[in-house]
Backbone as a ProteinNet text record, in pm:
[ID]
protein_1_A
[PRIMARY]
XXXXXXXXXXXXXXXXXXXXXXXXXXXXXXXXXXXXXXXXXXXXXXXXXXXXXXXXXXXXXXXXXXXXXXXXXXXXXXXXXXXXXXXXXXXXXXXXXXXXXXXXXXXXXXXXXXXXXXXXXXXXXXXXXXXXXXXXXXXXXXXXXXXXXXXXXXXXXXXXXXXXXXXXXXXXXXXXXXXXXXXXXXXXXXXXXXXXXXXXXXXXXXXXXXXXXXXXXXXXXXXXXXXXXXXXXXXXXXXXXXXXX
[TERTIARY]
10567.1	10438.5	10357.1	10306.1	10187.5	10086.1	10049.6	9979.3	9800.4	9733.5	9573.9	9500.4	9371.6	9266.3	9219.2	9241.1	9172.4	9247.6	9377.1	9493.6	9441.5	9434.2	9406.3	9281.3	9188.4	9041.4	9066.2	9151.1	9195.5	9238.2	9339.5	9434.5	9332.4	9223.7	9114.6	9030.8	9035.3	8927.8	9023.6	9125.6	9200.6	9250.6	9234.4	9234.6	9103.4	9035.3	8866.6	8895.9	8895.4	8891.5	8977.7	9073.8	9193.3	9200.7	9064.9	9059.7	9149.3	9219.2	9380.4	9303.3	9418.6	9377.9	9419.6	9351.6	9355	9546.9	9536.8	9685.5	9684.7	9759.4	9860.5	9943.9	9972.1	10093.5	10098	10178.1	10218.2	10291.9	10254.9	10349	10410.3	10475.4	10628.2	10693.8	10751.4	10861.9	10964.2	11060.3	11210.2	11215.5	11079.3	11022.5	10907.8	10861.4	10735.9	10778.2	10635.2	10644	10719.9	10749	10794.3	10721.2	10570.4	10498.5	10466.3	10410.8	10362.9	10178.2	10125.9	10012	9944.1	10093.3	10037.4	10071	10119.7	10203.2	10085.6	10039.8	9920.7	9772.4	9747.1	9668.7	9668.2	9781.8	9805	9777.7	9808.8	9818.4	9673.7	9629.6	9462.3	9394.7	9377.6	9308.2	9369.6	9447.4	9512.5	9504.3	9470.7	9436.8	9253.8	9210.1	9044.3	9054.5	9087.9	9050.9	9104.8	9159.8	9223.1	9143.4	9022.4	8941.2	8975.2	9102.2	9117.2	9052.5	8937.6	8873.6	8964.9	9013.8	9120	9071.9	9097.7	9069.7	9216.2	9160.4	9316.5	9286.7	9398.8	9366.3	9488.2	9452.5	9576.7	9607.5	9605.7	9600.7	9590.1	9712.6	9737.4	9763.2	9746.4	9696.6	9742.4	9817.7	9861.3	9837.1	9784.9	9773.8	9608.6	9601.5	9458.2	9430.2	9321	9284.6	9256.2	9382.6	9341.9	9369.6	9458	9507.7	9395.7	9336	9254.3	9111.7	9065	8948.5	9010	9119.7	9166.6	9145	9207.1	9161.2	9075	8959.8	8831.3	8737.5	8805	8722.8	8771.7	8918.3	8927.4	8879.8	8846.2	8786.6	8629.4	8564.8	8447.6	8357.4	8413	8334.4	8299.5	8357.4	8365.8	8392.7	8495	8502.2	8443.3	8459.2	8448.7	8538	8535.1	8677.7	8717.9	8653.8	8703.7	8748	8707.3	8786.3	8915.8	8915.2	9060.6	9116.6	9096	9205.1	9138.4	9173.1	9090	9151.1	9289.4	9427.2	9380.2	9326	9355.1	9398.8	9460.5	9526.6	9551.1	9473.8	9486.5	9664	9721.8	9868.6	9950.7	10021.2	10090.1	10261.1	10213.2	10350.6	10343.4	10448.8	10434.7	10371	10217.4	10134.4	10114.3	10273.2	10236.7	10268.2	10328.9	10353.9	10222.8	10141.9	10008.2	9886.9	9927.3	9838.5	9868.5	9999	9998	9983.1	9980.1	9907.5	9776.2	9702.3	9537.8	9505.5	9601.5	9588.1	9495.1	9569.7	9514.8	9616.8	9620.8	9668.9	9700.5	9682.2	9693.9	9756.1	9710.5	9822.2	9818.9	9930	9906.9	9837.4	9740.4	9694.3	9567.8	9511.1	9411	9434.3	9531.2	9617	9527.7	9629.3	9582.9	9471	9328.4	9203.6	9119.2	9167.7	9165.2	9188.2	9300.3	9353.4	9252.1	9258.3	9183.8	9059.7	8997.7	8856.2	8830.5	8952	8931.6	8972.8	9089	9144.8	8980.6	8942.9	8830.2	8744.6	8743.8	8634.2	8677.7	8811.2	8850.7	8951.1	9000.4	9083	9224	9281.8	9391.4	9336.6	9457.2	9426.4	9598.2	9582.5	9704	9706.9	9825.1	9810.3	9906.9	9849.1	9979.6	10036.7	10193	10179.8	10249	10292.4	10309.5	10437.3	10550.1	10586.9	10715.3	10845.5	10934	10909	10991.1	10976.5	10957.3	11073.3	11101.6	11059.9	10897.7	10831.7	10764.6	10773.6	10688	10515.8	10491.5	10310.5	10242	10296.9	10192.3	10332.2	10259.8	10408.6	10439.6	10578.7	10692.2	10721	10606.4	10630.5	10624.6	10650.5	10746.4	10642.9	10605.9	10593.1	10609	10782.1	10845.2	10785.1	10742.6	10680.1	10548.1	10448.4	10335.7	10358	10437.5	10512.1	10502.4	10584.4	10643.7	10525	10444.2	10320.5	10193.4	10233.1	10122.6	10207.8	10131.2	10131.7	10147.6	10250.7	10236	10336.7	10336.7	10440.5	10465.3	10580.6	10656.1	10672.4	10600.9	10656.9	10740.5	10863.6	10936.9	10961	10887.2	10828.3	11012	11030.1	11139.8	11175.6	11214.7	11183.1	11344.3	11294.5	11441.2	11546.1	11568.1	11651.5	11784.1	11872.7	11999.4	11978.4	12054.9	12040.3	11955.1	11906.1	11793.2	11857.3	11990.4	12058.9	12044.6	12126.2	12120.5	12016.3	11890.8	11806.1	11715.4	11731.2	11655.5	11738.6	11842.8	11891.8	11877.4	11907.6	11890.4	11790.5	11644.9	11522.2	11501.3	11581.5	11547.9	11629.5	11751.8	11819.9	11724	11693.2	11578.5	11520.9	11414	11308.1	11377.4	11490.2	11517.1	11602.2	11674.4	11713	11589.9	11473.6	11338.2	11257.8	11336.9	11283.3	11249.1	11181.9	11063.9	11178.5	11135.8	11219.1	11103.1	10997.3	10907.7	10951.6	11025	11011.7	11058.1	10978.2	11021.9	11024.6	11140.3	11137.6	11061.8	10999.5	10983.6	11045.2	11104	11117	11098.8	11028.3	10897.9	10960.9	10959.1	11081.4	10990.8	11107.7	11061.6	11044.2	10965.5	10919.5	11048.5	11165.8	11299.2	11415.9	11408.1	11551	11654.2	11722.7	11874.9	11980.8	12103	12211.7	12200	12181.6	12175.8	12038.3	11931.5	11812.6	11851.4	11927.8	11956.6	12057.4	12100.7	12179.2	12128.3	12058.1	11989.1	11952.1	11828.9	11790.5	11875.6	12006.1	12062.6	12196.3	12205.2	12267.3	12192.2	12089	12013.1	12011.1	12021.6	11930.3	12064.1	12161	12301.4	12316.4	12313.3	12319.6	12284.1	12109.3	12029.5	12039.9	12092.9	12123.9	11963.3	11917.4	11764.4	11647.5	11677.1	11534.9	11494	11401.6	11323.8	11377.9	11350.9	11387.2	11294.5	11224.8	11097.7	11132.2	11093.3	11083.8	10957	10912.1	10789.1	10827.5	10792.5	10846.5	10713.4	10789.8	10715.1	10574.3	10424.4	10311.8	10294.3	10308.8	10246.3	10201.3	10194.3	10167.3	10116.7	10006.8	9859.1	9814.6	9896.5	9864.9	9763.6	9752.4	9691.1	9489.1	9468.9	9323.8	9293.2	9183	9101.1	9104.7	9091.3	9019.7	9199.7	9327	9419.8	9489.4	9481.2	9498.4	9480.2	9361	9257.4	9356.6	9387.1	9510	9624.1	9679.1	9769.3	9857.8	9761.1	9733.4	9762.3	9684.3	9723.2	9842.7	9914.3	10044.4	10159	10146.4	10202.9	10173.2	10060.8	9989.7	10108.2	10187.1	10310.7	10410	10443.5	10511.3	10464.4	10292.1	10231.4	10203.6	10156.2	10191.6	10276.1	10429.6	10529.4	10543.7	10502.2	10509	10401.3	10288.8	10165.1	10154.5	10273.8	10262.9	10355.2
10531.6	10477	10433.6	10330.4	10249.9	10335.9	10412.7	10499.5	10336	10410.9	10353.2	10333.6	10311.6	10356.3	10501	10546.8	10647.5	10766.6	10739.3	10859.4	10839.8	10762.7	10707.9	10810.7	10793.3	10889	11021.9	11077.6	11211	11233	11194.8	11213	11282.6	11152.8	11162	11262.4	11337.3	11432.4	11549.7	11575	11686.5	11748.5	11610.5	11670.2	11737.7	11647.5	11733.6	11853	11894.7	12004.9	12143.9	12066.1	12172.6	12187.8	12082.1	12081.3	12036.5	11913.6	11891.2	11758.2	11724.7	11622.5	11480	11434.9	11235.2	11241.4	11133.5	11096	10972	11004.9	10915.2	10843.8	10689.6	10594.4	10541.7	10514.4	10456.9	10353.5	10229.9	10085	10054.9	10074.4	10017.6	9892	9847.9	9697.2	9749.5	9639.8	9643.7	9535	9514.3	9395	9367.7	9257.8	9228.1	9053.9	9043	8934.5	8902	9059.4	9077.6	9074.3	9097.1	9087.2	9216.2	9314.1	9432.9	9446.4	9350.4	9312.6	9275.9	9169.3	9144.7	9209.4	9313.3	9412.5	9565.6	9557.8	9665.4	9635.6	9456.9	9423.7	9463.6	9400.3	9463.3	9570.7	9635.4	9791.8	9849.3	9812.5	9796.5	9807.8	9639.7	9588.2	9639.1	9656.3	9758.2	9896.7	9953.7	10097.2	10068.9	10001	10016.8	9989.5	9851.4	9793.4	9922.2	9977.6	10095.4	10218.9	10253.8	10390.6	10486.4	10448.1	10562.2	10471.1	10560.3	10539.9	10548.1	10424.8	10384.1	10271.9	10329.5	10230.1	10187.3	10151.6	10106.2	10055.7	10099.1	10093.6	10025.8	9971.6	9947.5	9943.6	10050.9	10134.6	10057.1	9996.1	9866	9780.5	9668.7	9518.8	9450	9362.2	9290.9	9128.3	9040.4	8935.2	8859.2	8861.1	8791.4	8908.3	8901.7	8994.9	8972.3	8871.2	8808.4	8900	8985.4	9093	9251.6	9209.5	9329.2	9274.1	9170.5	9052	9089.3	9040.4	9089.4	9217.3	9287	9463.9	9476.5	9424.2	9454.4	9406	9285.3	9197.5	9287.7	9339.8	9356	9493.8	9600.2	9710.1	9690	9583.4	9551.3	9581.1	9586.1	9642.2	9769.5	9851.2	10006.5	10029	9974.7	10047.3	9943.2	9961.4	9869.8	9786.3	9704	9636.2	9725.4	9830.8	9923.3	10015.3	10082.7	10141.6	10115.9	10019.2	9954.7	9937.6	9889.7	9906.4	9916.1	10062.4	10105.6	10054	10010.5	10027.8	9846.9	9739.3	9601.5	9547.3	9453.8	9389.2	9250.5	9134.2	9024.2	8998.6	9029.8	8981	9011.1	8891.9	8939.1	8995.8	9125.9	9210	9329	9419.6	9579.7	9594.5	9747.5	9832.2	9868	9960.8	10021.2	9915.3	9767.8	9701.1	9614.7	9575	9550	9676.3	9758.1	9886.3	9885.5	9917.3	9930.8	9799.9	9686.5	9582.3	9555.8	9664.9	9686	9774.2	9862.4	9975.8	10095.3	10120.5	10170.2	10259	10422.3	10509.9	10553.1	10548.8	10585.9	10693.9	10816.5	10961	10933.2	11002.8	11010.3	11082.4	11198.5	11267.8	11201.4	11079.4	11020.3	10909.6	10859.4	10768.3	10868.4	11017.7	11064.3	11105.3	11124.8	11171.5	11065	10908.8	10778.9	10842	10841	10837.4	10943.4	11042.6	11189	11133.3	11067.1	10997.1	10897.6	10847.3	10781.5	10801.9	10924	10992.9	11059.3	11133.9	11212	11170.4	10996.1	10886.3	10875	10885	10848.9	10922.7	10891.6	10982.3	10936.5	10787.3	10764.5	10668.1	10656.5	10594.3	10487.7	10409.8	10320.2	10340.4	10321.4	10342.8	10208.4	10059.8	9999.1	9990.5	9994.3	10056.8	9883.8	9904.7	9732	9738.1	9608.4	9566.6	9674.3	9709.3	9789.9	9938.5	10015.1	10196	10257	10155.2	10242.6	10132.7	10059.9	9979.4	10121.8	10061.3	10179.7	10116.3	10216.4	10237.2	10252.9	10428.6	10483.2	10547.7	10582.2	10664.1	10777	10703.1	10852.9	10877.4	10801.5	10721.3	10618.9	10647.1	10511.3	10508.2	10430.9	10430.7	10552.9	10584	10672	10802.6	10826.2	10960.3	10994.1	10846.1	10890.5	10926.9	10871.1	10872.7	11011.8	11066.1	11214.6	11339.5	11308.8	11379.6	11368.4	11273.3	11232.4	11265.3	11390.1	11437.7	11335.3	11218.2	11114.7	11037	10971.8	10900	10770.7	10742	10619.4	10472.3	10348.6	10238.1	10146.7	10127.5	9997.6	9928.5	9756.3	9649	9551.2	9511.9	9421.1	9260.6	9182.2	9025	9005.6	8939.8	8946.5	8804	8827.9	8754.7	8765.2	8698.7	8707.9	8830.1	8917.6	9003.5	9168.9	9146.2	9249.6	9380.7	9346.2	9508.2	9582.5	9513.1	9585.6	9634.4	9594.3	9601	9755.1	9696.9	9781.3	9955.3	9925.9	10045.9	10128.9	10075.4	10143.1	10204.5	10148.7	10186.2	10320.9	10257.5	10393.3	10516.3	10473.5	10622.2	10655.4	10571.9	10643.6	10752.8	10724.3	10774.1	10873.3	10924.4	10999	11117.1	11046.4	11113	11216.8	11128.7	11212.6	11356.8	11339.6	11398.9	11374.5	11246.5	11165.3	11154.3	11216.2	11213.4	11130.5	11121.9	11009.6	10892.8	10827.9	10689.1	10566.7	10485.5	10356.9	10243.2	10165.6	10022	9887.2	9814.8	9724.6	9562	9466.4	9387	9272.8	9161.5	9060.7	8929.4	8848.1	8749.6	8625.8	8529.8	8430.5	8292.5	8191.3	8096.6	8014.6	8003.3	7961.2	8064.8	8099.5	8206.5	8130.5	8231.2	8180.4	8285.1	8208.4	8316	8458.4	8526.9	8710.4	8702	8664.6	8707.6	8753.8	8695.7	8755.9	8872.3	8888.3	9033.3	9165.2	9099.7	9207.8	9338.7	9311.5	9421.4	9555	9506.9	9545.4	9660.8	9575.1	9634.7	9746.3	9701.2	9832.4	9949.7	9914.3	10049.3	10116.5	10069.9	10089.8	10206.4	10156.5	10246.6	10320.7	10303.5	10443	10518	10504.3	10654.9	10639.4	10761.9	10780	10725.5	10647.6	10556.7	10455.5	10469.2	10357	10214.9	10100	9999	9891.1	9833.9	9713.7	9561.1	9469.5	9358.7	9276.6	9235.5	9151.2	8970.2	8932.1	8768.6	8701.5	8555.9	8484.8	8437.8	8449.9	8453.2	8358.9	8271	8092.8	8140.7	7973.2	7958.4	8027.3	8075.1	8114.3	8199.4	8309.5	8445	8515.6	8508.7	8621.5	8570.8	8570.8	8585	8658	8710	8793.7	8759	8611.5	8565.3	8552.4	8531.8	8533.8	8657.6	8762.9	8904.9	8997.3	8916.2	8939.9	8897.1	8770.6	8684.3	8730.3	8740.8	8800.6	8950.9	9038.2	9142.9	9183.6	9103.3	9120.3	9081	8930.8	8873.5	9042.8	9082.3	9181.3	9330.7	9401.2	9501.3	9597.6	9550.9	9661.6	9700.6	9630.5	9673.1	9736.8	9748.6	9765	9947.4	9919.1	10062.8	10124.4	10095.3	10161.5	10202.8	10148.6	10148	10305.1	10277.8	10381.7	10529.4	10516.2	10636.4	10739.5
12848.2	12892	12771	12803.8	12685.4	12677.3	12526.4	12474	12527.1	12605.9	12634.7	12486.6	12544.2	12482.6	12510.1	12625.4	12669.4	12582.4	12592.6	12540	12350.5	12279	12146.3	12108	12221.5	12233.8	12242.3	12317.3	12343.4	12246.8	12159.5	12041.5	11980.7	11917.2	11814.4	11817	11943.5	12014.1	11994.6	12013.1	11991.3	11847.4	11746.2	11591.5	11583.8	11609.5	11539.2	11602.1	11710	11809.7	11728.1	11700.1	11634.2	11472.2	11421.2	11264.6	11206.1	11276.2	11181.3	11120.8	10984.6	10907.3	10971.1	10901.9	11013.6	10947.8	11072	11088.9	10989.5	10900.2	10796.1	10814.4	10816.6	10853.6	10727.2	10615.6	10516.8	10565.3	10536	10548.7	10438.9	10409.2	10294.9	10322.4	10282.2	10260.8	10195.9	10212.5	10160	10019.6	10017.9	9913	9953.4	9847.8	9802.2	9941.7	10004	10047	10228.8	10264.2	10387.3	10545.1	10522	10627.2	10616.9	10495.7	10516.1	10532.3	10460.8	10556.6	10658	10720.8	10833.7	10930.9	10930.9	11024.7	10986.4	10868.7	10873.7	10971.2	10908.5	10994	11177.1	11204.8	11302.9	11406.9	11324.6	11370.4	11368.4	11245.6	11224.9	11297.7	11382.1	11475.4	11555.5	11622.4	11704.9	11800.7	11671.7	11652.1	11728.3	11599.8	11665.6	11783.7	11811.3	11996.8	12086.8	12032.1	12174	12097.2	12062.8	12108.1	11967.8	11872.8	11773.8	11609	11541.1	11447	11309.4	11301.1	11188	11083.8	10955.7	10837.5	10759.1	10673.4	10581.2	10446.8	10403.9	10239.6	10176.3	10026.5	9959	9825.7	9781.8	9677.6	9583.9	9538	9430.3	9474.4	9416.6	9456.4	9326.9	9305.7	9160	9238.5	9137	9176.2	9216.3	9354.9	9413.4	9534.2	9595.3	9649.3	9792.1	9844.9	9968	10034.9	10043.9	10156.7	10165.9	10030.3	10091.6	10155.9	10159	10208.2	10343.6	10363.9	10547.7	10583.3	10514.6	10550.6	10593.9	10452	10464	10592.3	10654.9	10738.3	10896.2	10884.4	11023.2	11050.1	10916.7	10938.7	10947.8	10921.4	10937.6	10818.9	10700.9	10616.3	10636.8	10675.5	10670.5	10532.5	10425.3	10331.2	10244	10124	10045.1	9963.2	9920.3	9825.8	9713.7	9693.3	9569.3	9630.7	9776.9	9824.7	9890.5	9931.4	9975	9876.1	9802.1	9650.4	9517.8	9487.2	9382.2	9289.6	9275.3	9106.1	9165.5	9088.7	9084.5	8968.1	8933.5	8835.5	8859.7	8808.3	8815.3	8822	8720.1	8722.3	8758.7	8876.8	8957.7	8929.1	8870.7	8791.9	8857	8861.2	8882.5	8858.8	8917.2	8888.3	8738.4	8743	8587.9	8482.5	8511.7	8363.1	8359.4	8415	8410.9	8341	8439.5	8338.5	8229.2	8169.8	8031.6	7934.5	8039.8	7967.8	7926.3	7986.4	7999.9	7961.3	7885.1	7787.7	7921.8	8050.3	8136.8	8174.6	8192.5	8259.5	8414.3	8486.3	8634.6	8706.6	8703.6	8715.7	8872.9	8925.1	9049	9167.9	9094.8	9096.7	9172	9075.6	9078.4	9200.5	9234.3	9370.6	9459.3	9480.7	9584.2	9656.7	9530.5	9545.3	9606.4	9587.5	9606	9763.9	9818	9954.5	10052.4	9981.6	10041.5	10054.6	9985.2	10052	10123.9	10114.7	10264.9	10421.5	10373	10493.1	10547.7	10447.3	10537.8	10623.3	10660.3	10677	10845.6	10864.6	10964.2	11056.7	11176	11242.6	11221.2	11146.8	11117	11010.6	10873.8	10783.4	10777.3	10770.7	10732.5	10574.3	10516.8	10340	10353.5	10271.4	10228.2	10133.9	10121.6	9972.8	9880.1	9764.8	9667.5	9671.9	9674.4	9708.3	9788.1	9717.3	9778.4	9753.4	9729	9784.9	9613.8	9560.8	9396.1	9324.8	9337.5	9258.4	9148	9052.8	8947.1	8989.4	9020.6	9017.2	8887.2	8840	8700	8648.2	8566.4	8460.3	8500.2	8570.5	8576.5	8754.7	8794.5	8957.6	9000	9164.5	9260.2	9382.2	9439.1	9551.9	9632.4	9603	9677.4	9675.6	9526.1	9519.5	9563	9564.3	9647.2	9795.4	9860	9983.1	10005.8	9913.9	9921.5	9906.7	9881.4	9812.7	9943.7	10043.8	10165.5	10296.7	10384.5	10489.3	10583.3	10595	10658	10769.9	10827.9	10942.3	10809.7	10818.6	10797.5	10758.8	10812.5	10863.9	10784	10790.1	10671.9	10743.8	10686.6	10726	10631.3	10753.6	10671.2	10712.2	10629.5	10690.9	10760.5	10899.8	10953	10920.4	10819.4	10736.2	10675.8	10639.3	10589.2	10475.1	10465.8	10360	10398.8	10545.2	10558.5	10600.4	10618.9	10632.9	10527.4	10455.3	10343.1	10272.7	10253.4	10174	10288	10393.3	10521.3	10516.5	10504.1	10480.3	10411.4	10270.7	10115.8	10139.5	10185.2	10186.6	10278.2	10400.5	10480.9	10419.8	10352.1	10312	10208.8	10136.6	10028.2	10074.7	10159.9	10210.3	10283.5	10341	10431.4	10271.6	10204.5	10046.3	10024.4	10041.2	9969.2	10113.9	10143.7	10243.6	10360.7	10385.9	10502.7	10596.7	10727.5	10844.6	10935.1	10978.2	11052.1	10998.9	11052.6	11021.2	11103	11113.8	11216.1	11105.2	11149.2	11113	11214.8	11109.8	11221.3	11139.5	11212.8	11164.2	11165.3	11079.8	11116.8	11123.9	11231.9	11196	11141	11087.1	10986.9	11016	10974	11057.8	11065.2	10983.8	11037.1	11028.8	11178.7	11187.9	11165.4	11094.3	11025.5	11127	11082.8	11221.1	11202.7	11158.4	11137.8	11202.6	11231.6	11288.6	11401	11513.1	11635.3	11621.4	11565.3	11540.1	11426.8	11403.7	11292.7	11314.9	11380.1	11455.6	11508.1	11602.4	11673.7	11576.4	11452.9	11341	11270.3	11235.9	11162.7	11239.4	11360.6	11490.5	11469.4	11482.6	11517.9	11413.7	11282.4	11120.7	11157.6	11208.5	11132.2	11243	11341.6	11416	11535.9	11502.7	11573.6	11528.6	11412.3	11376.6	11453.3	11542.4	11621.4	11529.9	11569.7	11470.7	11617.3	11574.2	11617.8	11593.2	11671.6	11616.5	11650.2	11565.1	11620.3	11565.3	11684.8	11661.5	11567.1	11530.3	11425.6	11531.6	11388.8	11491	11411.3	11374	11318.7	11188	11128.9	11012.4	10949.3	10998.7	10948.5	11009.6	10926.2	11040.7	10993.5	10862.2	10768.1	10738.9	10865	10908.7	11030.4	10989.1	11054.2	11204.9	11262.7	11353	11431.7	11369.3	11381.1	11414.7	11342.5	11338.5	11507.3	11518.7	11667.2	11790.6	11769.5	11854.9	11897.3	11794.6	11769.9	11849	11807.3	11856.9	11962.6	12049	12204.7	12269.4	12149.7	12189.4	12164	12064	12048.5	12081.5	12139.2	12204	12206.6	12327.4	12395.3	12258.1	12141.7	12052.4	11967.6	11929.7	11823.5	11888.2	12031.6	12075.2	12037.7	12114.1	12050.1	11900.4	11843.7	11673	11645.1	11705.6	11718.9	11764.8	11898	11959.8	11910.8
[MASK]
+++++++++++++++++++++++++++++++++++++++++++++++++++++++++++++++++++++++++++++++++++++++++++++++++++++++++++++++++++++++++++++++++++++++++++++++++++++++++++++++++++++++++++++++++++++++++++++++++++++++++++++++++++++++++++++++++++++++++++++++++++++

């Protein structure tokens, strides 16, 4: 059954009640450039329209700062652009080879105190994280290890494309290597499906045994707006549930 608004409200009403900490979803990729924003967005807008008080963040950011402008717009300015991504770096390189280009440190210590203040804000926090699982962040970690360090559910965002087994896999054994047993795939298809798009899906699910595995079809050009995000949303509702509940 399709998790409501009403059930989303209850959820939210039964942590406070029981003092448990907001619910954690980490969005990951199998790479940089897969649809892990627009699949956070998503879920985002998502989450709010159905009754549960959800923000989203994105830790590091290399490059331009369009994806956190979306964050920021579909959470409404709830946080701020420094809170959505505190680690920024004009150049679009790994976390830590930019930091140490800026003669800048980043423990991970300091990631998480980042996260913990914004978890406390809300009843679910999305975390997105930069590009794949074992991208170096700060010195001496991965992605993977903030992963490992956050009380959290899952999501690996993968483009349904020639090559996405493989890459979809590695990732999930990673993460399952490290411990993380919550985890769903979802997979975002591309504005020209190539022959493996229709079998893709059906392959990964196959591998991973009991890992949920998702697909959300191509949503046009110009997905990655706010006013789009909104649209969207509802085209996809019944999957974004599933993904949620």
């Amino acid at each position: 059954m399709r998790p409501t608004a009403l059930s989303y409200a209850r959820g939210a009403r039964a942590r406070k009640l029981l003092n448990m900490p907001a619910r954690i979803i980490f969005v990951t990729g199998t790479d940089t450039g897969v649809g892990k924003t627009l699949l956070t967005g998503l879920l985002l807008q998502h989450l709010r329209r159905n009754g549960c008080h959800t923000l989203a963040m994105k830790p590091f950011c290399s490059g331009g700062r369009a994806d956190v402008d979306l964050l920021r717009a579909i959470q409404e300015g709830e946080l701020t652009t420094d809170e959505i991504n505190p680690f920024y770096f004009c150049e679009p390189i790994a976390p830590l080879v930019a930091a140490r280009e800026h003669g800048r440190s980043i423990s991970l210590q300091e990631v998480l105190q980042r996260i913990a203040h914004c978890v406390s804000r809300c009843e679910c926090l999305l975390v997105e994280g930069s590009g794949g699982l074992l991208v170096p962040l700060g010195e001496g970690y991965t992605v993977a290890d903030l992963v490992s360090k956050l009380n959290c559910e899952v999501v690996v965002v993968s483009a349904n494309r020639l090559g996405t087994i493989n890459h979809t896999l590695l990732t999930v054994r990673a993460l399952q290597h490290a411990g993380i047993t919550t985890l769903k795939v979802v997979m975002m298809s591309c504005a020209k499906a190539d022959e493996s798009s229709r079998s893709n899906s059906r392959i990964v699910a196959e591998w991973l045994g009991g890992v949920p595995v998702f697909s959300v079809g191509f949503l046009g050009e110009k997905p990655m707006r706010a006013k789009a995000i909104k649209a969207s949303e509802k085209k996809v509702e019944k999957i974004l549930a599933q993904i949620t509940a």
